[in-house]
C-alpha positions in Angstrom: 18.9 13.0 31.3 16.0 12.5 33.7 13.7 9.7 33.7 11.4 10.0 30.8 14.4 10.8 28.3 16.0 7.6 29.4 12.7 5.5 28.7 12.5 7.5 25.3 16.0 6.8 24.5 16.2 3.1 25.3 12.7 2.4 23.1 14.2 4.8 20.2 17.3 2.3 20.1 14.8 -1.2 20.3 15.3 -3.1 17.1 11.4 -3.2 16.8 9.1 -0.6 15.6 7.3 1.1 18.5 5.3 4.4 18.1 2.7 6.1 20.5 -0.5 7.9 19.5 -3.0 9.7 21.3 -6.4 9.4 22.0 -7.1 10.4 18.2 -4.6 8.6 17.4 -2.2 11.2 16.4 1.3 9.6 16.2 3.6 11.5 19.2 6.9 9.0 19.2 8.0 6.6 16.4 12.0 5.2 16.9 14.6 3.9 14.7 13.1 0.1 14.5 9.8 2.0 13.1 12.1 3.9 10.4 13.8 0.9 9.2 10.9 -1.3 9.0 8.2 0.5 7.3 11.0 3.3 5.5 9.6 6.8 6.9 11.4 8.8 8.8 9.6 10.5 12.3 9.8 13.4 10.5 7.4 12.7 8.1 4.8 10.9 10.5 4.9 12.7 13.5 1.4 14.5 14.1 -0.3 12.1 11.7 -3.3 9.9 12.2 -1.8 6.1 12.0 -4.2 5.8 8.7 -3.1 9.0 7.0 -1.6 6.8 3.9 0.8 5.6 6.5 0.9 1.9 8.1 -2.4 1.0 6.7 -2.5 -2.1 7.9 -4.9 -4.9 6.1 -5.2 -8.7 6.9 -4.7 -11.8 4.5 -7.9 -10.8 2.7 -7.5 -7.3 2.0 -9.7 -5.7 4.4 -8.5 -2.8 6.1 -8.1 -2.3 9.9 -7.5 1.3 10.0 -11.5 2.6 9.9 -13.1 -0.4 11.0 -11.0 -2.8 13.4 -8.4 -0.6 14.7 -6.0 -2.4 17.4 -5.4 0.8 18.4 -8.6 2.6 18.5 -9.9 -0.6 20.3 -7.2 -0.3 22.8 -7.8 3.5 23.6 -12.1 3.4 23.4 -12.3 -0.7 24.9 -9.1 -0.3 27.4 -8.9 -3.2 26.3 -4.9 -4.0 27.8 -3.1 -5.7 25.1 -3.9 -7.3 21.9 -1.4 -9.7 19.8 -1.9 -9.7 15.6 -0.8 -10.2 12.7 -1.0 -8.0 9.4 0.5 -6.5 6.4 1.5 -3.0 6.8 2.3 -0.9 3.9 6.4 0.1 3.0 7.3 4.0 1.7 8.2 2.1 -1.4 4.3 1.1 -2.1 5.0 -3.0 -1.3 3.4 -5.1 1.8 5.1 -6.4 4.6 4.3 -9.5 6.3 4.3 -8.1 10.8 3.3 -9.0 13.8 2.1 -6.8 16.4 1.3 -6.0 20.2 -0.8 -3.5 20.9 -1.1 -2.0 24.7 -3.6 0.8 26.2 -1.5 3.8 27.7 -3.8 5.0 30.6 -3.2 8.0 33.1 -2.6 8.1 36.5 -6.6 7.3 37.6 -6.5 4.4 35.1 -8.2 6.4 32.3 -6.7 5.4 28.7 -5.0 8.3 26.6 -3.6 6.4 24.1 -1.8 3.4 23.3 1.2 2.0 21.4 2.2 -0.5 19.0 5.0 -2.6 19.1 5.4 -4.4 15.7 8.6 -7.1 14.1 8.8 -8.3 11.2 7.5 -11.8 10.5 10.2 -14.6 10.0 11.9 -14.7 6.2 13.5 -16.3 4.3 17.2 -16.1 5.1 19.4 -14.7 2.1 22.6 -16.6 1.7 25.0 -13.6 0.5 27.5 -16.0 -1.1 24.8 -17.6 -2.6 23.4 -14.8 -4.0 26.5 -13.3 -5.3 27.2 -16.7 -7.3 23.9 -16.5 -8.8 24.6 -13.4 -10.0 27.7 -14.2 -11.6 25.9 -17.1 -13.2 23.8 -14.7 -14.7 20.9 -16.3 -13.3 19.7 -13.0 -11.0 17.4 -10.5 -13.0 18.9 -7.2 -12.9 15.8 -4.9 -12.9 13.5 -6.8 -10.1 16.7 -8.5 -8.0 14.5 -11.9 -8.6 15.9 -15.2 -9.9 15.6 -14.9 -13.8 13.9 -17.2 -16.3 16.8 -19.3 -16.6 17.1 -20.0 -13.0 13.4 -21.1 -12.4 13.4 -23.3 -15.5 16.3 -25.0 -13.5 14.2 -25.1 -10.4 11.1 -26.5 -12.3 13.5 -29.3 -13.7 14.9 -30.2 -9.9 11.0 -30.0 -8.6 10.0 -32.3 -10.9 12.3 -34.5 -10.3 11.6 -34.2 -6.4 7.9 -34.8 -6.8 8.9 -38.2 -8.9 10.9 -39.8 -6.9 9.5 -38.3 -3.9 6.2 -37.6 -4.1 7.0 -33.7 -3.2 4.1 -32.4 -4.6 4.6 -28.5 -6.0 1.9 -26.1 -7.9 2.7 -22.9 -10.6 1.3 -19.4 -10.4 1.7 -17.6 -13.5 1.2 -14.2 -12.9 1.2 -11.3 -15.1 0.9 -7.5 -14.2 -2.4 -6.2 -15.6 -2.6 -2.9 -17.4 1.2 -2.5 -17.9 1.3 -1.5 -21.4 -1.0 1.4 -19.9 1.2 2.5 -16.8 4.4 2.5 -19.8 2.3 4.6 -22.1 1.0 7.0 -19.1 3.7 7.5 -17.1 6.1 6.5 -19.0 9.0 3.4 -18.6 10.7 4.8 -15.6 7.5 4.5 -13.7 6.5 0.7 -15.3 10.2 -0.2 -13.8 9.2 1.0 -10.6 6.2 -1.3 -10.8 8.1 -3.8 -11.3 10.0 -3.7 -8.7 7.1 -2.9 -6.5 5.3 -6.2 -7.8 9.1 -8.2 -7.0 9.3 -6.6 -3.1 5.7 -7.7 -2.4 6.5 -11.2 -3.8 9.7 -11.9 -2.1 8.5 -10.0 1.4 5.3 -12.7 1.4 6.9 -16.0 0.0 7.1 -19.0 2.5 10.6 -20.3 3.3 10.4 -22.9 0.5 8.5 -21.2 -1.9 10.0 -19.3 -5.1 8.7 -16.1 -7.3 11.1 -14.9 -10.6 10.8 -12.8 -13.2 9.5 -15.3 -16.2 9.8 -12.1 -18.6 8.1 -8.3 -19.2 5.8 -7.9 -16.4 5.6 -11.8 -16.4 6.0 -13.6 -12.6 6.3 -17.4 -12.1 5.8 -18.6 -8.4 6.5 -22.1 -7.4 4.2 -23.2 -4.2 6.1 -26.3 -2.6 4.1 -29.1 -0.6 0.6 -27.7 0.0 -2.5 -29.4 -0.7 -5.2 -28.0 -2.8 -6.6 -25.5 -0.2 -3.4 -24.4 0.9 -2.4 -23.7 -2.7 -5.6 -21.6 -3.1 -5.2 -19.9 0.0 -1.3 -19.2 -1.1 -2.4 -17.6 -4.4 -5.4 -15.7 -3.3 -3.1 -13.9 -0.4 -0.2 -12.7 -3.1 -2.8 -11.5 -5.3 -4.6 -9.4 -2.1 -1.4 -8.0 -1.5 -0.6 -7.1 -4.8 -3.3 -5.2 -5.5 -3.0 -3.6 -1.8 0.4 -2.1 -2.9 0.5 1.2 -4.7 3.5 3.7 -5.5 3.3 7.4 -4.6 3.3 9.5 -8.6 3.8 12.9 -7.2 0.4 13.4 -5.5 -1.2 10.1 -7.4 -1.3 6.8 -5.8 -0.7 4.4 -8.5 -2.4 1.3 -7.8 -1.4 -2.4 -9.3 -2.9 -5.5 -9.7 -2.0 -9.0 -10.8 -4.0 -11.9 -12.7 -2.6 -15.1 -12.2 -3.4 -18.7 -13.5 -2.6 -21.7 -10.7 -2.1 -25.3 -11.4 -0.2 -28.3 -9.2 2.0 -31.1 -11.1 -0.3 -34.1 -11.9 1.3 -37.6 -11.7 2.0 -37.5 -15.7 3.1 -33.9 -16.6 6.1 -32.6 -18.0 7.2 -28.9 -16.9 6.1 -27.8 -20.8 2.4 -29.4 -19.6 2.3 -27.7 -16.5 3.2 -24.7 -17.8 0.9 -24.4 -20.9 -2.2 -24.9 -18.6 -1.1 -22.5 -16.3 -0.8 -19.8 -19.3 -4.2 -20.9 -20.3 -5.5 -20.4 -16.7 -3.9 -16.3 -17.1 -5.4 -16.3 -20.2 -8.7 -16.8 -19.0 -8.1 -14.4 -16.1 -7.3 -11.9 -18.3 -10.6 -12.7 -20.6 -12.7 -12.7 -17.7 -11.9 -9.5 -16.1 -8.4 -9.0 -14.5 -7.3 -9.6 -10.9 -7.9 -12.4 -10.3 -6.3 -16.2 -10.0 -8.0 -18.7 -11.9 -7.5 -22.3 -10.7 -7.9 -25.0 -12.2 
């Protein structure tokens, strides 16, 4: 092995994702951490452009990086060194993943850049208690289709909130989301396909929620999310961000990108409700969504 297939083989065993392009930005090298995280193989993205329905990395609001504020086109046209950020990358299965990344300018032997690479993790989660998980599951209080605690289990976690917020004061706030259009993707594609969205719509959720923060399947193609201690702004900024990436996730229909969105209504606990208050207003605040257009989150 001489010196270039060791380098190769040590980055193709790094538990991160790294992968090379060119100056077009061609993709030459992608390893095992790229697989894993984002799903393809190097197979399939060898000799493509890092934007050819790939990566397709956005930021918190939804605007894409791949045309206009490339790291890596800034790296190879600016030489720019190295560049830190942090986006949302798009999975083979359609949903967005929370990453951080490190961009670097690959230059030749007189200093001139031919490329660059990207290193990229993902960004801290949640940790899954197994045990845990395989209790709730007995309890029946997983839902089968989406992996997502059921309605069951969030009504308990509702009743405990509550309960923290009065004796507390740990404030908490509802989004009550609902997928728009489903009765459409059922009749179109048929119900195989509105499962898959489902399931789409449950990845995106769980790979975005904040350590202390909770989205299940209420029912149908109905999602509640509990937001724990965040003010009104943060609250907002919460809700706006899962929408963004909602509607930034899409499943591949043979050669059809089948595009989802979300409308959600958003409320925090006031010092007098009850969880049946709480939630009525927020299924007003869909409601009105849904009246006034579709994706969107309505707050009160």
């Amino acid at each position: 092995m001489n010196e270039t297939e060791l380098y190769k083989s040590i980055v193709d065993g790094m538990y991160e994702g790294v992968y090379f392009v060119d100056q077009n930005r061609k993709i030459t090298f992608w390893n095992k951490g790229a697989e894993r995280i984002t799903g393809f193989s190097a197979q399939e993205v060898l000799g493509s452009s890092c934007s050819d329905n790939i990566l397709v990395h956005i930021d918190e609001c939804g605007k894409g990086l791949c045309i206009i504020s490339c790291p890596l086109m800034a790296a190879i046209q600016e030489n720019c060194g190295h560049k830190n950020d942090q986006v949302f990358l798009h999975h083979k299965n359609g949903q967005r993943i929370p990453v951080s990344i490190s961009v670097s300018t690959i230059c030749d032997a007189s200093g001139q850049p031919v490329g660059a690479v990207e290193v990229f993790w993902e960004n801290p989660r949640r940790d899954v208690d197994e045990q845990l998980l395989a209790d709730l599951k007995k309890a029946a209080l997983i839902d089968q289709l989406t992996g997502l605690p059921n309605r069951r289990y969030l009504e308990m976690i509702l009743k405990s909130s509550l309960v923290e917020f009065r004796e507390n004061q740990m404030n908490f706030g509802l989004l009550f989301a609902d997928v728009d259009n489903f009765k459409q993707f059922n009749d179109t594609y048929g119900h195989d396909l509105g499962d898959k969205v489902l399931q789409l719509v449950s990845r995106t959720l769980e790979g975005n929620m904040r350590p202390y923060d909770m989205a299940g399947r209420w029912g149908g193609e109905e999602f509640l999310i509990v937001i724990r201690y965040v003010n009104e702004e943060q609250f907002r900024m919460v809700g706006e961000k899962l929408r963004v990436l909602v509607e930034n996730s899409y499943l591949q229909h043979n050669s059809e990108q089948v595009k989802v969105t979300m409308t959600m209504g958003g409320s925090r606990i006031r010092t007098d409700d009850t969880i049946e208050a709480l939630l009525k207003r927020v299924d007003k605040l869909l409601y009105t969504g849904k009246q006034t257009g579709r994706n969107r989150v309505v707050f009160d």
